[in-house]
Biotite code that builds the C-alpha atoms (Angstrom):
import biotite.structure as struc

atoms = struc.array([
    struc.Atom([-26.518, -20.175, -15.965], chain_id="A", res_id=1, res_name="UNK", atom_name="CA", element="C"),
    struc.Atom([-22.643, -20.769, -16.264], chain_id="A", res_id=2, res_name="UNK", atom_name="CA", element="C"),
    struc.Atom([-20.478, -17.920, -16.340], chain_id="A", res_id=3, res_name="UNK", atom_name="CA", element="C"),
    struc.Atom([-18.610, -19.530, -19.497], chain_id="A", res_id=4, res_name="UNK", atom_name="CA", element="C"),
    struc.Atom([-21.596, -19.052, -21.748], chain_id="A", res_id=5, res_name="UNK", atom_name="CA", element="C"),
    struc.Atom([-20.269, -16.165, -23.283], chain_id="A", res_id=6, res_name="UNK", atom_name="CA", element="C"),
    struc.Atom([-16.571, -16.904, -24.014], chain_id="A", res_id=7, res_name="UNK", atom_name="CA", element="C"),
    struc.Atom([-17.613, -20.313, -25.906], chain_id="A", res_id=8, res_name="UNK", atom_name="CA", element="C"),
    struc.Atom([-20.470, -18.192, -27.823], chain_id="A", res_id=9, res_name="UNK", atom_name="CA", element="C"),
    struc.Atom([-17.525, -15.731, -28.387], chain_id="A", res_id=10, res_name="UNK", atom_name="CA", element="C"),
    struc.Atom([-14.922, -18.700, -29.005], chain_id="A", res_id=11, res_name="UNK", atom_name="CA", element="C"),
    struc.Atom([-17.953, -20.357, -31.379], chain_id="A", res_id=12, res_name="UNK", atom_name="CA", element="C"),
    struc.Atom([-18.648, -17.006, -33.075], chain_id="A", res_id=13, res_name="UNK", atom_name="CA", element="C"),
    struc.Atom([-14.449, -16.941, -33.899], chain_id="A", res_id=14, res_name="UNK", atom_name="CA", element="C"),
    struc.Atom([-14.326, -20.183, -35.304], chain_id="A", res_id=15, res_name="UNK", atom_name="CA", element="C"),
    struc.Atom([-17.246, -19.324, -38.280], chain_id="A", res_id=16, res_name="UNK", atom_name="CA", element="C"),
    struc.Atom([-16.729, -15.895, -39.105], chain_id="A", res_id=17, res_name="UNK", atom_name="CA", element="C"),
    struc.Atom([-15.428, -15.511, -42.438], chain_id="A", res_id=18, res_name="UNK", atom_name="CA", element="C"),
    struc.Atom([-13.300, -12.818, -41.057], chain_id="A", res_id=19, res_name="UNK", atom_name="CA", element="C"),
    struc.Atom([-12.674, -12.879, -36.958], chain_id="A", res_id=20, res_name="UNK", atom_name="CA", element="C"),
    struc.Atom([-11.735, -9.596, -34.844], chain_id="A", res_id=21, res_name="UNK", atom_name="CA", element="C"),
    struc.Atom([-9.416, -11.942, -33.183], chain_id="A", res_id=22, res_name="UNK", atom_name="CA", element="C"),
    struc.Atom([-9.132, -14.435, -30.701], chain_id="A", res_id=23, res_name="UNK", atom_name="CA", element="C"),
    struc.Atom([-11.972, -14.064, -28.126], chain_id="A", res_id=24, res_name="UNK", atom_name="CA", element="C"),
    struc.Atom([-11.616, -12.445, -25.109], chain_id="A", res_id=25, res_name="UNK", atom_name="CA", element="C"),
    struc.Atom([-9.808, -14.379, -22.188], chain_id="A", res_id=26, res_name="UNK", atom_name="CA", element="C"),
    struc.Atom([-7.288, -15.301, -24.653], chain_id="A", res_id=27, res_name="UNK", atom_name="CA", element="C"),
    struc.Atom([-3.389, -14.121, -24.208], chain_id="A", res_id=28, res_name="UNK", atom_name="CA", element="C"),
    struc.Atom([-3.013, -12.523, -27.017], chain_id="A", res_id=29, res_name="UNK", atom_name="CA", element="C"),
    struc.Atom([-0.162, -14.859, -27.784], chain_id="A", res_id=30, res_name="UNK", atom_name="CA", element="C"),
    struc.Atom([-2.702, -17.444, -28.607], chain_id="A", res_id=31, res_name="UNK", atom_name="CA", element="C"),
    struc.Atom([-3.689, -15.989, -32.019], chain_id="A", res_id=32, res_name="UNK", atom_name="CA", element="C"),
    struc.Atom([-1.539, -17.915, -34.238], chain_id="A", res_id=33, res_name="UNK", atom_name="CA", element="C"),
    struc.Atom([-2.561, -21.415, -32.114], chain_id="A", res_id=34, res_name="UNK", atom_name="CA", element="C"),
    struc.Atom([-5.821, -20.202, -32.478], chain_id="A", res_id=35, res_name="UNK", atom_name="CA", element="C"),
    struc.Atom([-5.734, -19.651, -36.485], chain_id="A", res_id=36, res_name="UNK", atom_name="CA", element="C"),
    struc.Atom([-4.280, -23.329, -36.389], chain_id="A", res_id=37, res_name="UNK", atom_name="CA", element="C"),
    struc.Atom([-7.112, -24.539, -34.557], chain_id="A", res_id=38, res_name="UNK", atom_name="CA", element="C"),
    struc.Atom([-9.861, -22.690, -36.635], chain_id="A", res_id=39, res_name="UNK", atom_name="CA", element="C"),
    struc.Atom([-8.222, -24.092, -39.662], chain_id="A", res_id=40, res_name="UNK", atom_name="CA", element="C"),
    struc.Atom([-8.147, -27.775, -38.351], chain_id="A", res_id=41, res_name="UNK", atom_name="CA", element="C"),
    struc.Atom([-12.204, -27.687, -37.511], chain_id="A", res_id=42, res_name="UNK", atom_name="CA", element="C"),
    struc.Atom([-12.512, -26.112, -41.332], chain_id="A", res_id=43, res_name="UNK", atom_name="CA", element="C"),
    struc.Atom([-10.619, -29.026, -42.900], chain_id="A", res_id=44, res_name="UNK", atom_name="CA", element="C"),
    struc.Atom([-12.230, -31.278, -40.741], chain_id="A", res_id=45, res_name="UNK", atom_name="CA", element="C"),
    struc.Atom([-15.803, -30.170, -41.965], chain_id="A", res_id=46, res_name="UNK", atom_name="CA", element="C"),
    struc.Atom([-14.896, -29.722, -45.476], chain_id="A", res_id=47, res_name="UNK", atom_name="CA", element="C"),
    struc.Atom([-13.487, -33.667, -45.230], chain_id="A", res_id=48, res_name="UNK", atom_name="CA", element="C"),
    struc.Atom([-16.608, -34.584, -43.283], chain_id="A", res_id=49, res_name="UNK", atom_name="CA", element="C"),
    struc.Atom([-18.790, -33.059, -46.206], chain_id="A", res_id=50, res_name="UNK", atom_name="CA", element="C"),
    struc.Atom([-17.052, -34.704, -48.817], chain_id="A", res_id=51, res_name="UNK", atom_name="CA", element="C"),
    struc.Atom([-17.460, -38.116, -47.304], chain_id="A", res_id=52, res_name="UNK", atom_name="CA", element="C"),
    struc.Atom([-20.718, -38.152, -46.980], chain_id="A", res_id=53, res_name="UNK", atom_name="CA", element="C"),
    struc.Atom([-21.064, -36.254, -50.446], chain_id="A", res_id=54, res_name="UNK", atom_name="CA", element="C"),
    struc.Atom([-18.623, -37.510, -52.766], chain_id="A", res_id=55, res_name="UNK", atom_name="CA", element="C"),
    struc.Atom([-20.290, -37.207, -56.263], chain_id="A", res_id=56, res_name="UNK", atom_name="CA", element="C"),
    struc.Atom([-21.227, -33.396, -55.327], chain_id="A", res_id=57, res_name="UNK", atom_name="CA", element="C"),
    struc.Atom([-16.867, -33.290, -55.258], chain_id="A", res_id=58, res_name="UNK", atom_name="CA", element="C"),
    struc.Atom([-16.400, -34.803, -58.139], chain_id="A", res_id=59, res_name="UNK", atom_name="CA", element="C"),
    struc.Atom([-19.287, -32.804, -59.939], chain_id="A", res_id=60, res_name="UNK", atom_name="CA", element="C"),
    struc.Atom([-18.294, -29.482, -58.809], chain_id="A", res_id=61, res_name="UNK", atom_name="CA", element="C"),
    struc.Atom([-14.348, -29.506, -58.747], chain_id="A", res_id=62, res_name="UNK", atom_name="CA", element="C"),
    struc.Atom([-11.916, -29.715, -55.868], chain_id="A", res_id=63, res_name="UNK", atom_name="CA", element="C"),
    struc.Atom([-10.935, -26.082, -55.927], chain_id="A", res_id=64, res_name="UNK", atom_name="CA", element="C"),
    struc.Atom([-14.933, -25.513, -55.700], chain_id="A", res_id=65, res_name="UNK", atom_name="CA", element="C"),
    struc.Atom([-15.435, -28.007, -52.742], chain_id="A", res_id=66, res_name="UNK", atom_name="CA", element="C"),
])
């Protein structure tokens, strides 16, 4: 088994916790604030993804909702 299993499970586990510890380990810990960037980009990127391919569930519950 690869020896990077467990820094993307920990890099994974970052991205969709409401609230992360932090970057995962074998980060700098410079890399926080790129990091934050990044985990917001795959957010908006699923949120736009969901309301493509549900628009009317948008427009029934509200922007601020969606």
């Amino acid at each position: 088994m690869s020896n990077l299993k467990p820094f993307y499970d920990g890099f994974s586990d970052a991205l969709f916790r409401p609230h992360p510890d932090g970057v995962p380990d074998g980060f700098p810990a410079k890399a926080a604030h790129r990091f934050a960037i990044y985990r917001n980009n795959v957010h908006r990127g699923l949120i736009d993804a969901l309301a493509a391919a549900y628009p009317t569930v948008k427009k029934l519950v509200g922007t601020d909702f969606f």
